[in-house]
N, CA, C and O atoms as a Tripos MOL2 file, in Angstrom:
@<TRIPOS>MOLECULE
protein
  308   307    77     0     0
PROTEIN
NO_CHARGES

@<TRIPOS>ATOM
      1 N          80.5230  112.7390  119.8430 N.3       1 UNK1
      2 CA         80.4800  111.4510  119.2120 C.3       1 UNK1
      3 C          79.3630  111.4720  118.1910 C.2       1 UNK1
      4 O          78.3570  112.0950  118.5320 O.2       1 UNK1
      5 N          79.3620  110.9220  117.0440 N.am      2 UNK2
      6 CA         78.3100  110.7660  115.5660 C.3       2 UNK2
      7 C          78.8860  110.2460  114.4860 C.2       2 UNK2
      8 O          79.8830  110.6700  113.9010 O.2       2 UNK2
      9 N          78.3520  109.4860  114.2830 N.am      3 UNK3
     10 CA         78.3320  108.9110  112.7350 C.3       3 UNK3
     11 C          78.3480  107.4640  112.7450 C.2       3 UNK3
     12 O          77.9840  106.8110  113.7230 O.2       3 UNK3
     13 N          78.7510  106.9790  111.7070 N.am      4 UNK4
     14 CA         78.8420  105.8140  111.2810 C.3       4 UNK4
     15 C          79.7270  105.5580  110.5870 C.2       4 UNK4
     16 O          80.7550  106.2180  110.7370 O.2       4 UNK4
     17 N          79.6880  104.5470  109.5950 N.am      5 UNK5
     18 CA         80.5480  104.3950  108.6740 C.3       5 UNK5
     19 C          80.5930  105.5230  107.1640 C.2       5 UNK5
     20 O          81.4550  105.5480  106.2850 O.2       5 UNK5
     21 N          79.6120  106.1880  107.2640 N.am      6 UNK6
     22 CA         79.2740  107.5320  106.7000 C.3       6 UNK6
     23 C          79.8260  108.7010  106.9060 C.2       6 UNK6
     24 O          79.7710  109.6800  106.1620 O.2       6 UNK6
     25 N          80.5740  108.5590  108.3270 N.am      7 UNK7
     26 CA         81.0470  110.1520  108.7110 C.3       7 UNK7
     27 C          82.4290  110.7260  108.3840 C.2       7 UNK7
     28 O          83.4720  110.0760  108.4670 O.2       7 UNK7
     29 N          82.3660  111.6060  108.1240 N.am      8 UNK8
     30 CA         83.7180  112.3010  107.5510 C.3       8 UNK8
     31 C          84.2890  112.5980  108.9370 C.2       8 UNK8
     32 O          84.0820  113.5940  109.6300 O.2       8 UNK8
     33 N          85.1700  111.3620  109.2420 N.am      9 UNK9
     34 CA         85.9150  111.4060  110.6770 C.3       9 UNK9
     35 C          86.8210  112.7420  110.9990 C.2       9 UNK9
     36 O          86.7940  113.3270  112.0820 O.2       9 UNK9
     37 N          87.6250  113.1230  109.8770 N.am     10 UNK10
     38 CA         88.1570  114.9240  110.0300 C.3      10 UNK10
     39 C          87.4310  115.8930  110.0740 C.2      10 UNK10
     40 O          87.7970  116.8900  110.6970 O.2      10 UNK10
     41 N          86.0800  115.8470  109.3550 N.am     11 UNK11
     42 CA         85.6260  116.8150  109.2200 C.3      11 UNK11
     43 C          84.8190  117.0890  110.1400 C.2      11 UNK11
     44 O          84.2690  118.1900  110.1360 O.2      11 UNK11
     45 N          84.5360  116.0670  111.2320 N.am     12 UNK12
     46 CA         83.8570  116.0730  112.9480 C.3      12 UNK12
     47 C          84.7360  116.7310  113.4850 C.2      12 UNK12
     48 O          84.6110  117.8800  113.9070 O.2      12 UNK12
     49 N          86.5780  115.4490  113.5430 N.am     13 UNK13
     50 CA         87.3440  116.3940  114.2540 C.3      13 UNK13
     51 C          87.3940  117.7670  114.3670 C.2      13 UNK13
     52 O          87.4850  118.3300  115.4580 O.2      13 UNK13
     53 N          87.3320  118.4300  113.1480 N.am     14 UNK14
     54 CA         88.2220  119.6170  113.1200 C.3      14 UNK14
     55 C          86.9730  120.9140  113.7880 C.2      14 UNK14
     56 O          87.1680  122.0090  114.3150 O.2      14 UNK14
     57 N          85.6270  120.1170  113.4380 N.am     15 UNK15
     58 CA         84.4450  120.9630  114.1030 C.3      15 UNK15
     59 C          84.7080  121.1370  115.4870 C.2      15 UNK15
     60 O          84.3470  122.2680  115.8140 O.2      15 UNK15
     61 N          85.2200  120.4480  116.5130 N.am     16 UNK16
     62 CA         85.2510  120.2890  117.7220 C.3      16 UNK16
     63 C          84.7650  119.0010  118.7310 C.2      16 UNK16
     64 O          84.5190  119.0780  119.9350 O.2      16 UNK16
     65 N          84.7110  117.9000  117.9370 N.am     17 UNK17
     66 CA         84.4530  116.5100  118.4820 C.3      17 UNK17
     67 C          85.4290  116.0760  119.1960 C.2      17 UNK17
     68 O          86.5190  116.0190  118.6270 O.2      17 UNK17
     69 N          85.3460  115.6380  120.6570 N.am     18 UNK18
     70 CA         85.9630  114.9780  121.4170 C.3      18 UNK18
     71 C          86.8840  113.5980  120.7030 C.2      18 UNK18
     72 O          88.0950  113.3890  120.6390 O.2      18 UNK18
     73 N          85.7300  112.8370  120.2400 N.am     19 UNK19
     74 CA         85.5640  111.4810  119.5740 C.3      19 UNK19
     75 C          84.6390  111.8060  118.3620 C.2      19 UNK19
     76 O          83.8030  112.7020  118.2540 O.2      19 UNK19
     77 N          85.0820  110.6550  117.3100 N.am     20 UNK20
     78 CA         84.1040  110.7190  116.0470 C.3      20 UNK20
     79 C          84.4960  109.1060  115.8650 C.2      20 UNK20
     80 O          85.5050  108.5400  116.2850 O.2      20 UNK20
     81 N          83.5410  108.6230  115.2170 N.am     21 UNK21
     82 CA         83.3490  107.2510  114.4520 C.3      21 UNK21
     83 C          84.0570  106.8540  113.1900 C.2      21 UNK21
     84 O          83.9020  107.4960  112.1510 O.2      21 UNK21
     85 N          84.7630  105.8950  113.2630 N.am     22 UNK22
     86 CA         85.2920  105.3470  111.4820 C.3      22 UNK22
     87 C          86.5320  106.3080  111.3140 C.2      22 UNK22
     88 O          86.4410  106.8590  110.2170 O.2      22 UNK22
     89 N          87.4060  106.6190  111.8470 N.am     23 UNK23
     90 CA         88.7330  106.8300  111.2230 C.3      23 UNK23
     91 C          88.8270  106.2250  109.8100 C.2      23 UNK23
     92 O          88.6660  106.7300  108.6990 O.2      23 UNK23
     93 N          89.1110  105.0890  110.1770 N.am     24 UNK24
     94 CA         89.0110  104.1000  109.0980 C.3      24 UNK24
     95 C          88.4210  103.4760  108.1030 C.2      24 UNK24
     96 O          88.6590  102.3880  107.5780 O.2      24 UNK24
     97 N          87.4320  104.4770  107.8480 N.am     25 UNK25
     98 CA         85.7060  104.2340  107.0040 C.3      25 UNK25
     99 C          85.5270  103.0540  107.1480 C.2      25 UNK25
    100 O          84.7930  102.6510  106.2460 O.2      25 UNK25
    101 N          85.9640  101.8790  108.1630 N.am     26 UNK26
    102 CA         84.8520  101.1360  108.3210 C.3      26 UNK26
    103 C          83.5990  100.8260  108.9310 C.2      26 UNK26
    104 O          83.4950  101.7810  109.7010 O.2      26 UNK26
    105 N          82.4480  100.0390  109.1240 N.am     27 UNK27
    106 CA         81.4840   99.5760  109.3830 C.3      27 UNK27
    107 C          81.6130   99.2760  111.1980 C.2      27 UNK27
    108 O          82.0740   98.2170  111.6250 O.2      27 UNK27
    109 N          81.1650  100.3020  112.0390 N.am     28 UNK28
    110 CA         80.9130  100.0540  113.2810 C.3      28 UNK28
    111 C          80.5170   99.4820  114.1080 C.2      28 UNK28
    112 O          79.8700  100.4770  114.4330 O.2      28 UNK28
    113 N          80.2190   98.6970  114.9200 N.am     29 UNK29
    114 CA         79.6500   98.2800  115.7500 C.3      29 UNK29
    115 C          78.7360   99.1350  116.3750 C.2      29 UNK29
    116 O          79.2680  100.1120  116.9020 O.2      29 UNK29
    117 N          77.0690   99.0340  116.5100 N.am     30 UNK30
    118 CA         76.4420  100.2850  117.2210 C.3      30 UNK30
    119 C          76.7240  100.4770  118.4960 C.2      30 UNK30
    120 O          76.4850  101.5580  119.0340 O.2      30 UNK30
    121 N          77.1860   99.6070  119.0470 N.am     31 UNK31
    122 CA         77.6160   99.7940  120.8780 C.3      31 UNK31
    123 C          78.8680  100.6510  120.4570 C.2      31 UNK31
    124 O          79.0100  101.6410  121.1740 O.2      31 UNK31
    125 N          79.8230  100.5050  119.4510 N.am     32 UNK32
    126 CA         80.6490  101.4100  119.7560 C.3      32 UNK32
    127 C          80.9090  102.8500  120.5260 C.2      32 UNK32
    128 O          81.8040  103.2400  121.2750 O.2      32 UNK32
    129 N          79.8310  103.3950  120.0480 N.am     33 UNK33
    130 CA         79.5500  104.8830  120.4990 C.3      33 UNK33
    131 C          79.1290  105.1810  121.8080 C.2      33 UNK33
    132 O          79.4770  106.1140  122.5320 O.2      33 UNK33
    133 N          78.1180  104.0180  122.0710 N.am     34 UNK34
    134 CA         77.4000  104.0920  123.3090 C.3      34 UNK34
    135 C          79.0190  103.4630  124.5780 C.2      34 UNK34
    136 O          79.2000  103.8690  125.7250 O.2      34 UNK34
    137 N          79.6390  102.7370  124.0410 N.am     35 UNK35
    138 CA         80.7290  102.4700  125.3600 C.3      35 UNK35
    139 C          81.2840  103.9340  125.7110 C.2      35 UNK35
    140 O          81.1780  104.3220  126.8740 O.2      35 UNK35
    141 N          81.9590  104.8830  124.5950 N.am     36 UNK36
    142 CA         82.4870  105.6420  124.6030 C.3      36 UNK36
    143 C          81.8360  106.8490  125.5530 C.2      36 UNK36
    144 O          82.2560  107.2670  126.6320 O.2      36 UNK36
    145 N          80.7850  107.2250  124.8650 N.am     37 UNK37
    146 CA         79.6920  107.9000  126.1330 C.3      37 UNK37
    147 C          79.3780  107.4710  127.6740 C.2      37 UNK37
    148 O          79.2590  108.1680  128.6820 O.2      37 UNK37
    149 N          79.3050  106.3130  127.5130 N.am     38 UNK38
    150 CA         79.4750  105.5620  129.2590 C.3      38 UNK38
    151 C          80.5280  105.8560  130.0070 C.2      38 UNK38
    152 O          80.4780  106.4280  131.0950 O.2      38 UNK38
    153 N          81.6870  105.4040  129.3440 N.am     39 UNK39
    154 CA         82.9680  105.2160  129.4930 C.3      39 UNK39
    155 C          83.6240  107.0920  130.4100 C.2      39 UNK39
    156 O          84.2440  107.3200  131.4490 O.2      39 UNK39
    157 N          83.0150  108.0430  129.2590 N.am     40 UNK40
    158 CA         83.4770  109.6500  130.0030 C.3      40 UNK40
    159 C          82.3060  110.1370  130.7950 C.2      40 UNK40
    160 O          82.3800  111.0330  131.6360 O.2      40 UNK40
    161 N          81.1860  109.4640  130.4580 N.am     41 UNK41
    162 CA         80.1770  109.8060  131.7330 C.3      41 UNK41
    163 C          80.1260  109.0620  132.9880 C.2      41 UNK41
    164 O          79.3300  109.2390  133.9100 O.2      41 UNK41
    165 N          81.0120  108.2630  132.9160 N.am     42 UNK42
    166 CA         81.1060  107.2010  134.8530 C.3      42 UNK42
    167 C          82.2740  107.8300  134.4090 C.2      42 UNK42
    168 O          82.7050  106.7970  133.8960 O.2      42 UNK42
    169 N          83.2110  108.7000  134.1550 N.am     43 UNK43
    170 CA         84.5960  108.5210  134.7970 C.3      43 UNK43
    171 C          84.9670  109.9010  135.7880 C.2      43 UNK43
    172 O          85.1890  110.8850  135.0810 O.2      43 UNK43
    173 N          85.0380  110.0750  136.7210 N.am     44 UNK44
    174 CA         85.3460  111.0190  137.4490 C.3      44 UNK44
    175 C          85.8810  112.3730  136.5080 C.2      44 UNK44
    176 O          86.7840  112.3090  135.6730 O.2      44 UNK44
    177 N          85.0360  113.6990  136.8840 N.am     45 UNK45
    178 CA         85.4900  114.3780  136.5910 C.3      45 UNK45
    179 C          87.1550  115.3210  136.0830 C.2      45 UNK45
    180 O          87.4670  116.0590  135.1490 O.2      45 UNK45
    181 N          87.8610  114.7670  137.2930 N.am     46 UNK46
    182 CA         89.3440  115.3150  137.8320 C.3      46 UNK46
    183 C          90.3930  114.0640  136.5820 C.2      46 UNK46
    184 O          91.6170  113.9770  136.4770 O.2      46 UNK46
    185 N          89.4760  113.4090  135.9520 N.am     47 UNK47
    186 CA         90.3340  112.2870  135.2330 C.3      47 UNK47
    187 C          89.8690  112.4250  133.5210 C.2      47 UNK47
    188 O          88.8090  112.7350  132.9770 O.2      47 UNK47
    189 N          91.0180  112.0900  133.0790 N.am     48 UNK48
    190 CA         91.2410  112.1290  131.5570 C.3      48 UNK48
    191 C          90.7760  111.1550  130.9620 C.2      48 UNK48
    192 O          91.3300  110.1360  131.3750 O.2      48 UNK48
    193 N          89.7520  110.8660  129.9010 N.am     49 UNK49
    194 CA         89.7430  110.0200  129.2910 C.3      49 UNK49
    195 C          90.3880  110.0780  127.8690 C.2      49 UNK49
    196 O          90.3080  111.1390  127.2510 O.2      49 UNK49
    197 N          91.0660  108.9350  127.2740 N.am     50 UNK50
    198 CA         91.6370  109.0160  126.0190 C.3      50 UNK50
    199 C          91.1190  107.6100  125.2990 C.2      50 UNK50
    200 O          90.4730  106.7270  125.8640 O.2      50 UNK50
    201 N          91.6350  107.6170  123.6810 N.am     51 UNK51
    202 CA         91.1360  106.6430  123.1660 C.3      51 UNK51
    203 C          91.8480  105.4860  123.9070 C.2      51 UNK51
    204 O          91.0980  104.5430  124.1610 O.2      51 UNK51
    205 N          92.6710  105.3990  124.1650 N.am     52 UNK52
    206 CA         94.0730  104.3640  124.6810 C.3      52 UNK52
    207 C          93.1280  103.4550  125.5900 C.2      52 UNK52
    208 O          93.0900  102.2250  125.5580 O.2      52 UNK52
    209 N          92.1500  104.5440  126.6490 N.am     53 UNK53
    210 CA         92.1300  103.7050  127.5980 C.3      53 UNK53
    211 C          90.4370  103.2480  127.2150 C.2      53 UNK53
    212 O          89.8880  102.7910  128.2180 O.2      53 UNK53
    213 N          89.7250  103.2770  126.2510 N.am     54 UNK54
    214 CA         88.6960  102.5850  125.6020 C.3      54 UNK54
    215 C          89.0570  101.8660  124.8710 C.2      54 UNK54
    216 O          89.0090  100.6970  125.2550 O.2      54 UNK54
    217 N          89.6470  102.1320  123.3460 N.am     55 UNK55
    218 CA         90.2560  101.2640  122.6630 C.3      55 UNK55
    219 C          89.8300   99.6620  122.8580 C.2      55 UNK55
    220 O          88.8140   99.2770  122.2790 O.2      55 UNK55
    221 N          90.5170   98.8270  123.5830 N.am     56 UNK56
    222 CA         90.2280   97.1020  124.3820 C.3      56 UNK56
    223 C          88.6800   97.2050  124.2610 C.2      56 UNK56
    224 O          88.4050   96.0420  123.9660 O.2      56 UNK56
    225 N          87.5140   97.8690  124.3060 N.am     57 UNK57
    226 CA         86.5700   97.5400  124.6450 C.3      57 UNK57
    227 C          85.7730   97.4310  122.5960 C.2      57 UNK57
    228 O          85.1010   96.6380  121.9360 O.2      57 UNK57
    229 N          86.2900   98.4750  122.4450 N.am     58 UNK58
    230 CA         85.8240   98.7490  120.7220 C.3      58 UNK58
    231 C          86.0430   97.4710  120.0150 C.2      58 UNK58
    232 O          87.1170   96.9040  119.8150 O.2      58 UNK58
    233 N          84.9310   97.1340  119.6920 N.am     59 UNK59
    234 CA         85.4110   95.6170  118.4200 C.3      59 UNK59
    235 C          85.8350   96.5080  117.5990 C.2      59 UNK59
    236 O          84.8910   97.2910  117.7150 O.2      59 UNK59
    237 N          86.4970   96.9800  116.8850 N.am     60 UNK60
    238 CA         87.4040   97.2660  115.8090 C.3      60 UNK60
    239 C          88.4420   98.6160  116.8360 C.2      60 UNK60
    240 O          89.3150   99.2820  116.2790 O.2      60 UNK60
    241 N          88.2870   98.6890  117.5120 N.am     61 UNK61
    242 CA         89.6120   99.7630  118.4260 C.3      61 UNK61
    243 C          89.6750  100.7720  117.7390 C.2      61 UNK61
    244 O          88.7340  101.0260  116.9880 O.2      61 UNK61
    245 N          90.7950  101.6200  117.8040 N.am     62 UNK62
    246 CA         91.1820  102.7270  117.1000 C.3      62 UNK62
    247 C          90.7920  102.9530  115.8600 C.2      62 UNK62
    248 O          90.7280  104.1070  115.4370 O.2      62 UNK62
    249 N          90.4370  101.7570  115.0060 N.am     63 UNK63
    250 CA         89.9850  102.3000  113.3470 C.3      63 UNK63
    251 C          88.1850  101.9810  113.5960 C.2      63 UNK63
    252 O          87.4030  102.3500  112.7200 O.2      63 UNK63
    253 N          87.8160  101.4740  114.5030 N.am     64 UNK64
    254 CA         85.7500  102.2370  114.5990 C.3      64 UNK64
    255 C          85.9380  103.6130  115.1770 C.2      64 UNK64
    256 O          85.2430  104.5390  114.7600 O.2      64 UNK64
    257 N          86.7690  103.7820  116.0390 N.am     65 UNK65
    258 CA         86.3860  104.6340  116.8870 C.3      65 UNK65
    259 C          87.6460  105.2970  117.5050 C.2      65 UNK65
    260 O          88.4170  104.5490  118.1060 O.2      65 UNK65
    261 N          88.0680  107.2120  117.3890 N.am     66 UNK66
    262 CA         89.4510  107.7100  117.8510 C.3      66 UNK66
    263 C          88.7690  109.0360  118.3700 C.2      66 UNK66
    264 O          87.5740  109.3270  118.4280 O.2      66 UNK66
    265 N          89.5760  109.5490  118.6290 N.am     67 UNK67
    266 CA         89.6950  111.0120  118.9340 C.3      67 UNK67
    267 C          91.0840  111.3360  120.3550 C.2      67 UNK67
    268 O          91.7540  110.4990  120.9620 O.2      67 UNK67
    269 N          91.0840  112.8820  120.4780 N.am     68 UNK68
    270 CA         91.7640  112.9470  121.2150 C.3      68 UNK68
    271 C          91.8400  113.3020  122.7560 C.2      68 UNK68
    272 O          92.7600  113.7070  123.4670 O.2      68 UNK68
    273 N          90.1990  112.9190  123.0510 N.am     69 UNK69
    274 CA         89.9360  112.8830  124.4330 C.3      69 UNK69
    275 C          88.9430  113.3420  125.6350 C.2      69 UNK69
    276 O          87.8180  113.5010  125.1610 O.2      69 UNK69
    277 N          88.9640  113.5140  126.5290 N.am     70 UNK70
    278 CA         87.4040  113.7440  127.2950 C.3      70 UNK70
    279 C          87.9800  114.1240  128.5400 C.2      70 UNK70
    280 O          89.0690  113.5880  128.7420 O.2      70 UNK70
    281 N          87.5690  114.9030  129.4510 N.am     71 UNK71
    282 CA         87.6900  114.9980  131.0060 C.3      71 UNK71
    283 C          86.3350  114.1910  131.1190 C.2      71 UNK71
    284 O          85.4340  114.3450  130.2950 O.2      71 UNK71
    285 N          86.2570  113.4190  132.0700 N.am     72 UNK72
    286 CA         85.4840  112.6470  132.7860 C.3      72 UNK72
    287 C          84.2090  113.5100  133.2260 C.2      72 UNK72
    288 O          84.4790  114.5800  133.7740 O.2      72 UNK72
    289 N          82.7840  113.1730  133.0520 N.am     73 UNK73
    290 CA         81.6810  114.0540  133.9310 C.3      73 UNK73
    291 C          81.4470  113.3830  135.1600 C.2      73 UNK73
    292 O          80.5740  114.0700  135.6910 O.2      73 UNK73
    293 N          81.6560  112.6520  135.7510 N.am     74 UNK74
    294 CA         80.8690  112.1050  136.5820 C.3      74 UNK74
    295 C          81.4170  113.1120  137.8570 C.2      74 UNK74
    296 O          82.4770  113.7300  137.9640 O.2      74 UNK74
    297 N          80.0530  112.9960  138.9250 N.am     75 UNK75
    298 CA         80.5100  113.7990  140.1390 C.3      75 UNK75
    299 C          80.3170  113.3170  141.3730 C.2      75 UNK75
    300 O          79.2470  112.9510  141.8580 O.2      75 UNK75
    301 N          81.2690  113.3230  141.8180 N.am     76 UNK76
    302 CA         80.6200  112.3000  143.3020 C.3      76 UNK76
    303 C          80.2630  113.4760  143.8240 C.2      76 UNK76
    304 O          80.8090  114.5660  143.6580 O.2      76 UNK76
    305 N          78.9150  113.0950  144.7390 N.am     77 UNK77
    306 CA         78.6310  113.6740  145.7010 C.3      77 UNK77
    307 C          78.6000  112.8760  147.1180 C.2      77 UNK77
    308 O          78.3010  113.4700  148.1540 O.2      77 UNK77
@<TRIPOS>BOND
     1     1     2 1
     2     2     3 1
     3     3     4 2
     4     3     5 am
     5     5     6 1
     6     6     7 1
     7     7     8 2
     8     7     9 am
     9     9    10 1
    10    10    11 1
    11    11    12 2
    12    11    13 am
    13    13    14 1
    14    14    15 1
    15    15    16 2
    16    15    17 am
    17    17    18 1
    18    18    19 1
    19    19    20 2
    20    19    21 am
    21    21    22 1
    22    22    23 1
    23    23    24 2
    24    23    25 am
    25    25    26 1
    26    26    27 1
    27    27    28 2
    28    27    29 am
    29    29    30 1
    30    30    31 1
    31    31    32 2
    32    31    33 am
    33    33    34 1
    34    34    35 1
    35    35    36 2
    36    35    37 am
    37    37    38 1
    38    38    39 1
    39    39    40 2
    40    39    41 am
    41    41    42 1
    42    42    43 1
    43    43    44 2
    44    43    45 am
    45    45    46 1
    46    46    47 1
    47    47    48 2
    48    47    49 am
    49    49    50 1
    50    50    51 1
    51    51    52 2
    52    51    53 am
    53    53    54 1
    54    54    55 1
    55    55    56 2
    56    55    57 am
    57    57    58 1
    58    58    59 1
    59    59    60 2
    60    59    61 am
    61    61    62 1
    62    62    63 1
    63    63    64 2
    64    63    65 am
    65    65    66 1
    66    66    67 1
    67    67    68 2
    68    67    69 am
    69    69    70 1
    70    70    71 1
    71    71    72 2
    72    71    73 am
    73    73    74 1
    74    74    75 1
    75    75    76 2
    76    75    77 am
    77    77    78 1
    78    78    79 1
    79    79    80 2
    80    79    81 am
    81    81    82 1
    82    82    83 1
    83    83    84 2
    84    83    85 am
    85    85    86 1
    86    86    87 1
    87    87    88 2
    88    87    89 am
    89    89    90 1
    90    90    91 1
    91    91    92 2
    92    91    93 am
    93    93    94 1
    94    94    95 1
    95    95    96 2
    96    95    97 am
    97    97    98 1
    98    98    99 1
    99    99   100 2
   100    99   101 am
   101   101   102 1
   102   102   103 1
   103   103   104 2
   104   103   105 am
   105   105   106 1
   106   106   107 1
   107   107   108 2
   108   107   109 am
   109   109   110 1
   110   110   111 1
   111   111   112 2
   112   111   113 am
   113   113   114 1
   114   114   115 1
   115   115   116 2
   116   115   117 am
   117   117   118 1
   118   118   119 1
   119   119   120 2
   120   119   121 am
   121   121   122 1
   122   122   123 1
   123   123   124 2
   124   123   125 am
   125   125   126 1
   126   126   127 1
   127   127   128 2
   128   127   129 am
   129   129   130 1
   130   130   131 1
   131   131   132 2
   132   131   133 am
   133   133   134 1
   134   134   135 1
   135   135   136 2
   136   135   137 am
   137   137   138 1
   138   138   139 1
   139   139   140 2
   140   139   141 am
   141   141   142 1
   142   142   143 1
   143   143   144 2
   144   143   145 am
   145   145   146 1
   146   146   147 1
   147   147   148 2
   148   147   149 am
   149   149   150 1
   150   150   151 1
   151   151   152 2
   152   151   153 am
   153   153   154 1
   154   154   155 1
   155   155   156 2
   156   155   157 am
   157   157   158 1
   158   158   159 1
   159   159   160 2
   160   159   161 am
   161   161   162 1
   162   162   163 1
   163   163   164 2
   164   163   165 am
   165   165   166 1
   166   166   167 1
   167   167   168 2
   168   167   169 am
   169   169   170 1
   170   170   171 1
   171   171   172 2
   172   171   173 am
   173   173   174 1
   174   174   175 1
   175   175   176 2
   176   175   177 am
   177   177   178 1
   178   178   179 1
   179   179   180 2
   180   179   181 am
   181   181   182 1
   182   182   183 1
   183   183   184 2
   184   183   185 am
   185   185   186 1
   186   186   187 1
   187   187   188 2
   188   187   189 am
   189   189   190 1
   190   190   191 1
   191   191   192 2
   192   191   193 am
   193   193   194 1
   194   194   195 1
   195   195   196 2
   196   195   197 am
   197   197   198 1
   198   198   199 1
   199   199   200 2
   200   199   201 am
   201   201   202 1
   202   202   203 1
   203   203   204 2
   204   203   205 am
   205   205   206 1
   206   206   207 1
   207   207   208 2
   208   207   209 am
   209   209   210 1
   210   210   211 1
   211   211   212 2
   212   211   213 am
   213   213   214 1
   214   214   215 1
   215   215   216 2
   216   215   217 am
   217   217   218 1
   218   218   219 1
   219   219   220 2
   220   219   221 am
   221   221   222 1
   222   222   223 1
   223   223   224 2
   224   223   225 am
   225   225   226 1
   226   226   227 1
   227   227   228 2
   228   227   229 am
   229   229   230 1
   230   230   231 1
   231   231   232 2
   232   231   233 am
   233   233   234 1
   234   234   235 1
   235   235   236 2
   236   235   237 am
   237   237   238 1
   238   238   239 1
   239   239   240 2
   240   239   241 am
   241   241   242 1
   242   242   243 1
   243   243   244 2
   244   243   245 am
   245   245   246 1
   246   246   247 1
   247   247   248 2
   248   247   249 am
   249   249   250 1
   250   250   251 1
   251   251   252 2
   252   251   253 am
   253   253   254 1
   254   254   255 1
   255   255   256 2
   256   255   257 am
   257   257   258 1
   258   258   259 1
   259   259   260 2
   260   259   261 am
   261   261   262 1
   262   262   263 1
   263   263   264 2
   264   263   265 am
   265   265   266 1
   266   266   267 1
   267   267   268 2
   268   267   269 am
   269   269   270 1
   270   270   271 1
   271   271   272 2
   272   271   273 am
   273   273   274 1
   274   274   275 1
   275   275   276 2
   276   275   277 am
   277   277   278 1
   278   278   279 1
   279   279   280 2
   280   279   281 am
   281   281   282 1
   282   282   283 1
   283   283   284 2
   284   283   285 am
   285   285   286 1
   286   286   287 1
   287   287   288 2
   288   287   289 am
   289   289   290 1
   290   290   291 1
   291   291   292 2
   292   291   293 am
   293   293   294 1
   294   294   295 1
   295   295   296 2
   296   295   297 am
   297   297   298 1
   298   298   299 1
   299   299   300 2
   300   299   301 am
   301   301   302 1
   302   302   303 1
   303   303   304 2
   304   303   305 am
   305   305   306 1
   306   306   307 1
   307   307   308 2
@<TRIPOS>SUBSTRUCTURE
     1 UNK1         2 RESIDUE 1 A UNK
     2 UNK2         6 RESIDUE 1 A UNK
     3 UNK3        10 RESIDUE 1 A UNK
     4 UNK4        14 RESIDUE 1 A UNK
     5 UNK5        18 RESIDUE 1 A UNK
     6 UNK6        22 RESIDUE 1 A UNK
     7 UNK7        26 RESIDUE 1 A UNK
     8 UNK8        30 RESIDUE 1 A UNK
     9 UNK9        34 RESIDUE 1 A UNK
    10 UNK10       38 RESIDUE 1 A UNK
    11 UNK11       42 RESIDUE 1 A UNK
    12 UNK12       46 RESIDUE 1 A UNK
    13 UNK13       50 RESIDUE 1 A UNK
    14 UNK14       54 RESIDUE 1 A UNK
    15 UNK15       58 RESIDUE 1 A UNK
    16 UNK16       62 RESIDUE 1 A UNK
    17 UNK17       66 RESIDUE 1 A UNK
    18 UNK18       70 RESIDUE 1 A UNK
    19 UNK19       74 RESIDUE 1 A UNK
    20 UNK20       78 RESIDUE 1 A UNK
    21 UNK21       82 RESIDUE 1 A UNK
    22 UNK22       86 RESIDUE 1 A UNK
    23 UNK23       90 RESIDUE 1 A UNK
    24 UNK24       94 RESIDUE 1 A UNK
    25 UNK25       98 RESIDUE 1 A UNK
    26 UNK26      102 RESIDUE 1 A UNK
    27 UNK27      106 RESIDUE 1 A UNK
    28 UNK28      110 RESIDUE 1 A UNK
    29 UNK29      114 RESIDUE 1 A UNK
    30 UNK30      118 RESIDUE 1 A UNK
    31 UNK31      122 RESIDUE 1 A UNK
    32 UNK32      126 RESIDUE 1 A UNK
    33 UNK33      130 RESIDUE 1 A UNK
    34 UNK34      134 RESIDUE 1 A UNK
    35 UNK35      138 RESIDUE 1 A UNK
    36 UNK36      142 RESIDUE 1 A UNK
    37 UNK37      146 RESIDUE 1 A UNK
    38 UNK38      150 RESIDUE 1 A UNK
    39 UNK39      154 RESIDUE 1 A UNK
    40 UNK40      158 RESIDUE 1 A UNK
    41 UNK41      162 RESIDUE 1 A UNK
    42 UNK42      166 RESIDUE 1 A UNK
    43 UNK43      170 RESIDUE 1 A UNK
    44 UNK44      174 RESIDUE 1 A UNK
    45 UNK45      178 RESIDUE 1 A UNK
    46 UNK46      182 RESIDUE 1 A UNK
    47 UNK47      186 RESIDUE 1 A UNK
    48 UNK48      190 RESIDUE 1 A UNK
    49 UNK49      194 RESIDUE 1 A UNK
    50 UNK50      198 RESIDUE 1 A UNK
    51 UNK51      202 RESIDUE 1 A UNK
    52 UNK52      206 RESIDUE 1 A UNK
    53 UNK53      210 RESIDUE 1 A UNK
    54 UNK54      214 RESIDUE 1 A UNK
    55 UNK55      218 RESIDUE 1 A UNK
    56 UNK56      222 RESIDUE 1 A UNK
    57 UNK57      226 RESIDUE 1 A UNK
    58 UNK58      230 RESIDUE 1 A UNK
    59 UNK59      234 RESIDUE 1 A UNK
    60 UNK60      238 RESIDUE 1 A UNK
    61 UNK61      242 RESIDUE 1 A UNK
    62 UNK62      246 RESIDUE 1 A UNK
    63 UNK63      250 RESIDUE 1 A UNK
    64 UNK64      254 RESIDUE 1 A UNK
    65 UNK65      258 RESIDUE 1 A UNK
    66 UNK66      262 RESIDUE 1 A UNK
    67 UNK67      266 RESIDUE 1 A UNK
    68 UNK68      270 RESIDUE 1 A UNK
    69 UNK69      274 RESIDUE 1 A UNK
    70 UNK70      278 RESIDUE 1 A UNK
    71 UNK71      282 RESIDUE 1 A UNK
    72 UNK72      286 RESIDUE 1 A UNK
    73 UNK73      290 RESIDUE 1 A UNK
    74 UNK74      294 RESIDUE 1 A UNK
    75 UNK75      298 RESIDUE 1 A UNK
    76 UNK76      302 RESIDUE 1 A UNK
    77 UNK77      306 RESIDUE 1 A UNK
């Protein structure tokens, strides 16, 4: 995850970014990024995260914030 409304959203993708900021070159919300990081760090390892199931939380959804996905870190012990 990085950027802002500054970031060349393909040119993250294609580096190897899970998620990148501004598909849509617009103007982000700064929590945007930080839900997204929460969101695959509480989610159980054994589980997929995708934009689909963040999306609802993003004030601007899919055009602040896309990519094509995360395995979950979290670990129960």
């Amino acid at each position: 995850m990085h950027g802002a409304c500054q970031s060349y959203y393909e040119a993250i993708m294609s580096a190897g970014a899970n998620f990148a900021s501004s598909p849509a070159r617009i103007l982000i919300d700064f929590l945007d990024p930080l839900i997204v990081a929460e969101t695959v760090a509480f989610t159980e390892r054994y589980k997929y995260v995708t934009i689909d199931d963040i999306a609802g939380e993003l004030r601007d959804g899919k055009n602040g914030v896309s990519g094509v996905g995360a395995n979950g870190k979290m670990i129960k012990i």
